[in-house]
C-alpha positions as CSV (number, residue, x, y, z in Angstrom):
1,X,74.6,126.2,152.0
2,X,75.7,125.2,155.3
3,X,74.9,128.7,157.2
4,X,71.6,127.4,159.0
5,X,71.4,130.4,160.9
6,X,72.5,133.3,158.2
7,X,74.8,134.9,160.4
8,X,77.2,134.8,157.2
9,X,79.8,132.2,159.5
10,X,79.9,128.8,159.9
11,X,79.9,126.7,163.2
12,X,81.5,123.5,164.4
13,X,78.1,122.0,164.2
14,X,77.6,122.9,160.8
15,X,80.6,122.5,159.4
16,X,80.2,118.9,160.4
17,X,77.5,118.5,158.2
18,X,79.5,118.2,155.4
19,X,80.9,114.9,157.3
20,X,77.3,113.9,156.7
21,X,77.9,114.3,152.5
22,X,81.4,113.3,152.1
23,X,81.9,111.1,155.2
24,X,82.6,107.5,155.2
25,X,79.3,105.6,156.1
26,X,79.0,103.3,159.3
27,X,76.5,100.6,160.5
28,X,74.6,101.8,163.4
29,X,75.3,99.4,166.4
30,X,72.7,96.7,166.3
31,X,71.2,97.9,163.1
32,X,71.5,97.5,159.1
33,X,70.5,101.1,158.5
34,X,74.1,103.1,158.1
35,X,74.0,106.6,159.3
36,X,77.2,108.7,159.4
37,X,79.2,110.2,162.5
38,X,77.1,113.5,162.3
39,X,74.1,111.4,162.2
40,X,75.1,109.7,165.5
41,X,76.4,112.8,166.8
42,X,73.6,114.9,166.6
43,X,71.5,112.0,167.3
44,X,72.9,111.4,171.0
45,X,73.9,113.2,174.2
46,X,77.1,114.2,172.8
47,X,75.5,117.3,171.0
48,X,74.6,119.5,174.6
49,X,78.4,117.8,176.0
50,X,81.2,120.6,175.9
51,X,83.7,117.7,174.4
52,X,81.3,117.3,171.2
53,X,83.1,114.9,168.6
54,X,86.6,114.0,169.0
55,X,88.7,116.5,168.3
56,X,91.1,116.8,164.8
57,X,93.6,119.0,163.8
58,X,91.6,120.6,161.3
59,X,88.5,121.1,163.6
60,X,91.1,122.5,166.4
61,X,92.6,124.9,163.3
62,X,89.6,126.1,162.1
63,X,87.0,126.5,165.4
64,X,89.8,126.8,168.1
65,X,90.9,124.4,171.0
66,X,87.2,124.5,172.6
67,X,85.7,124.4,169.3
68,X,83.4,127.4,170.3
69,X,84.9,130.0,167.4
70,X,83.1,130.2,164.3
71,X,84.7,130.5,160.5
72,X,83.6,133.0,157.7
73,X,84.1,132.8,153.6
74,X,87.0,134.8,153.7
75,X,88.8,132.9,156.9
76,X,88.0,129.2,155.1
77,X,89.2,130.8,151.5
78,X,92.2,131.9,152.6
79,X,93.0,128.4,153.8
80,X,91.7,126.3,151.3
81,X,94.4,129.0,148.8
82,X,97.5,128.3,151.5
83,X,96.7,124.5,152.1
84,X,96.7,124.3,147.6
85,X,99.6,126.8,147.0
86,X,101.5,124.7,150.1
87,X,100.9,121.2,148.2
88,X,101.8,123.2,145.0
89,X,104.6,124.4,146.2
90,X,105.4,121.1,147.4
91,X,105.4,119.3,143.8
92,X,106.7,122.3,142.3
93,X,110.2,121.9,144.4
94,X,110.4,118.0,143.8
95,X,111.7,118.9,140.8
96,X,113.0,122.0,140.8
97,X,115.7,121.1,143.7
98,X,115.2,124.4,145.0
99,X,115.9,126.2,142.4
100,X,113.6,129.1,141.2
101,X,112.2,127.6,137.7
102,X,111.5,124.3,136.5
103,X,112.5,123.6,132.6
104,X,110.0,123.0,130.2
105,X,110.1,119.1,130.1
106,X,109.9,119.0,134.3
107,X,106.7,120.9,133.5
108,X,105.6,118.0,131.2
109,X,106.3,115.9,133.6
110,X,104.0,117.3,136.4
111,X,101.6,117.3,133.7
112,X,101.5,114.1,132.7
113,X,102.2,113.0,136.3
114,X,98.9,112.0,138.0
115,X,97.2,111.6,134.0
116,X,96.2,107.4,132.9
117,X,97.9,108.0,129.5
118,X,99.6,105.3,128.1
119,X,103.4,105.0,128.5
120,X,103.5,105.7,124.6
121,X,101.5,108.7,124.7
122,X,103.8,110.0,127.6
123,X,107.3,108.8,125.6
124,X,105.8,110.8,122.6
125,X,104.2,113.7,124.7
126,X,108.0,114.2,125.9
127,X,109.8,113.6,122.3
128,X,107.7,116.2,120.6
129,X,108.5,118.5,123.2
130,X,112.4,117.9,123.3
131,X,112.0,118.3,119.4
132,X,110.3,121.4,119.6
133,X,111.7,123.8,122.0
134,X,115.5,123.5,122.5
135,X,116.4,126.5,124.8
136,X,113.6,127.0,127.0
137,X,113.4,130.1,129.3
138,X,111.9,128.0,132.3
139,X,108.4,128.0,134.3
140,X,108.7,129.8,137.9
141,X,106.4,128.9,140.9
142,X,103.8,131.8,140.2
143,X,103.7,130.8,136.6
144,X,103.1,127.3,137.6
145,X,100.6,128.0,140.6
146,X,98.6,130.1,137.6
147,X,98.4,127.2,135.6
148,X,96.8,124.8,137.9
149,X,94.5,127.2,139.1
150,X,93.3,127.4,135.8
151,X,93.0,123.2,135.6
152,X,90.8,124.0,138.8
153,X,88.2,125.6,136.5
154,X,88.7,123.3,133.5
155,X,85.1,122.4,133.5
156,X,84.5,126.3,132.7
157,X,87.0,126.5,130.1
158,X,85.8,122.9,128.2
159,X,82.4,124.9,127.4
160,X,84.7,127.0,125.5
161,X,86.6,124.5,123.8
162,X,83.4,122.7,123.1
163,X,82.1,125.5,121.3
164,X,85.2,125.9,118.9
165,X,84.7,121.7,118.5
166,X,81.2,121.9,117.3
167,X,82.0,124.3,114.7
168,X,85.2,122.1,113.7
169,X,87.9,124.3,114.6
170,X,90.6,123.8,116.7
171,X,91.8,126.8,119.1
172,X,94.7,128.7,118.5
173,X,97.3,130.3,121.2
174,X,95.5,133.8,121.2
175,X,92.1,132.3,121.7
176,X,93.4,129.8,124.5
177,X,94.7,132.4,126.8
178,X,91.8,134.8,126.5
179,X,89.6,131.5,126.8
180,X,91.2,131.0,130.2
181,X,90.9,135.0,131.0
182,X,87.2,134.6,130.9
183,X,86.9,131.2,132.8
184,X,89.5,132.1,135.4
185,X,90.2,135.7,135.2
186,X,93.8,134.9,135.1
187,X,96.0,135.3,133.0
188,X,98.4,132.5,131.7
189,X,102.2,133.2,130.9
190,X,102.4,133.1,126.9
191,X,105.4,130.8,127.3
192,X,103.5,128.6,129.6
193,X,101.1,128.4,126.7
194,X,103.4,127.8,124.1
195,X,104.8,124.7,126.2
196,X,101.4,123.4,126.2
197,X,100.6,123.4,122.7
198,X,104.4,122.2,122.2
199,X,103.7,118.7,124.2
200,X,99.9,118.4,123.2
201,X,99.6,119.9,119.5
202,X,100.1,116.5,118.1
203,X,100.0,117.8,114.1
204,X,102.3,121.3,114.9
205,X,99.6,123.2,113.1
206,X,99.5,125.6,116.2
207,X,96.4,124.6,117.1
208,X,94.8,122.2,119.7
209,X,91.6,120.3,119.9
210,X,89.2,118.8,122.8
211,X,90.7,115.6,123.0
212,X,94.4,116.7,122.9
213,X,94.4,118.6,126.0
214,X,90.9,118.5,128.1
215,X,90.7,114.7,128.5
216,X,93.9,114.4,129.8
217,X,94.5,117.1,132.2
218,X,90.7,115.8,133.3
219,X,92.8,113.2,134.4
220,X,95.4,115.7,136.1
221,X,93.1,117.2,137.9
222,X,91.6,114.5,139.9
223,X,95.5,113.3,140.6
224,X,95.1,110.1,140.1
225,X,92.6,110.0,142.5
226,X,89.6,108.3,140.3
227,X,91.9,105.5,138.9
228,X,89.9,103.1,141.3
229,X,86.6,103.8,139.4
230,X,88.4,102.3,136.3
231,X,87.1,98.7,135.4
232,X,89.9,96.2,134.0
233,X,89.5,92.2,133.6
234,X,92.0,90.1,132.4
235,X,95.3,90.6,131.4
236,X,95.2,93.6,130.1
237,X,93.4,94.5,133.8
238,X,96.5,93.1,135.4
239,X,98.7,95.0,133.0
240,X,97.7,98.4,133.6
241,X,97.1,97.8,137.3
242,X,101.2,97.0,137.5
243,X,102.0,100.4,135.3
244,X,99.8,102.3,137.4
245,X,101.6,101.1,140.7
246,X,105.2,101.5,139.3
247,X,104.3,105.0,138.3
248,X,103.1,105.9,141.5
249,X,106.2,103.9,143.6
């Protein structure tokens, strides 16, 4: 999309255009119309200067020091994969205190970490897991990394669940992981699974519907991050606004 030129790489200069979707919008000096920085960039002088935009450490990683190199699929995929396995990692080792594995209800936790359910939903979420699986044999890094790369591709894998709620029936184990095989084509760690439908398998009939799991990892996924698009008035505004701050402090 962003290769003008078809040379199969991508330039500083075009790489910058996706400042021009994503970037914050400014005024233009004197003027009511708001262009972004590419706009102005490519706009002024400062396109045929050797110093270009200002310089960032990502533009420096990726395109060098001059900003001359240029950056292919397989180059910007293998560091999109570090930079999410690094922050992974990351929240993985919060709570595993460097340890290897992470038990069963620390998993729950990350799960429920970033998600707007209620404290309830979270204190019963927990309960029915405790009540459920006594000796667990833990989740390790890979196992966990798997996992959320399969919540990356959750849109793909809600088609699927979709499919089993239109004709009424809830997805069993079996059907989940091959579900994921097809939407991800990874494969999940049957335990991992099984701790799933342990916290979200709110009957025990070892099965789960659409709104037991997809709605709240939706919620996962975005880490919290879409929270501000969430319209509260009144008290009960002012209430969750306060939960959601204490659970992020």
């Amino acid at each position: 999309m962003f290769d003008r030129d078809g040379n199969q790489k991508v330039d500083r200069q075009e790489f910058l255009v996706l400042e021009e979707i994503f970037g914050k919008k400014t005024e233009d000096d004197g003027s009511s119309e708001s262009v972004s920085l590419v706009s102005k960039y490519l706009n002024s002088e400062a396109e045929t200067s050797p110093q270009g935009p200002p310089k960032t450490t990502l533009m420096t990683h990726l395109f060098g020091q001059k900003g001359m190199d240029s950056l292919d699929f397989n180059t910007f995929f293998k560091f999109m994969d570090n930079l999410q396995t690094e922050v992974l990692e990351l929240e993985f080792l919060h709570f595993s205190k460097g340890m290897p594995v992470i038990n069963e209800e620390e998993f729950a936790e990350i799960l429920l970490r970033y998600t707007n359910a209620a404290e309830t939903d979270r204190d019963e979420y927990m309960q029915r897991l405790r009540t459920r699986i006594d000796n667990g044999q833990g989740i390790t890094f890979p196992e966990f990394k798997d996992f959320c790369q399969f919540l990356n591709n959750l849109d793909d894998f809600s088609i699927a669940m979709r499919m089993y709620t239109i004709a009424n029936q809830p997805i069993a184990q079996s059907e989940f992981m091959r579900a994921v095989k097809i939407s991800t084509g990874h494969d999940i760690a049957p335990h991992v699974v099984n701790t799933v439908y342990q916290i979200f398998d709110k009957d025990g009939d070892g099965k789960l519907s659409d709104k037991e799991f997809i709605g709240v990892m939706k919620d996962r996924v975005h880490r919290g991050f879409r929270y501000h698009l969430m319209k509260y008035e009144g008290w009960e505004g002012w209430k969750s606004c306060v939960k959601h701050e204490m659970k992020t402090r």
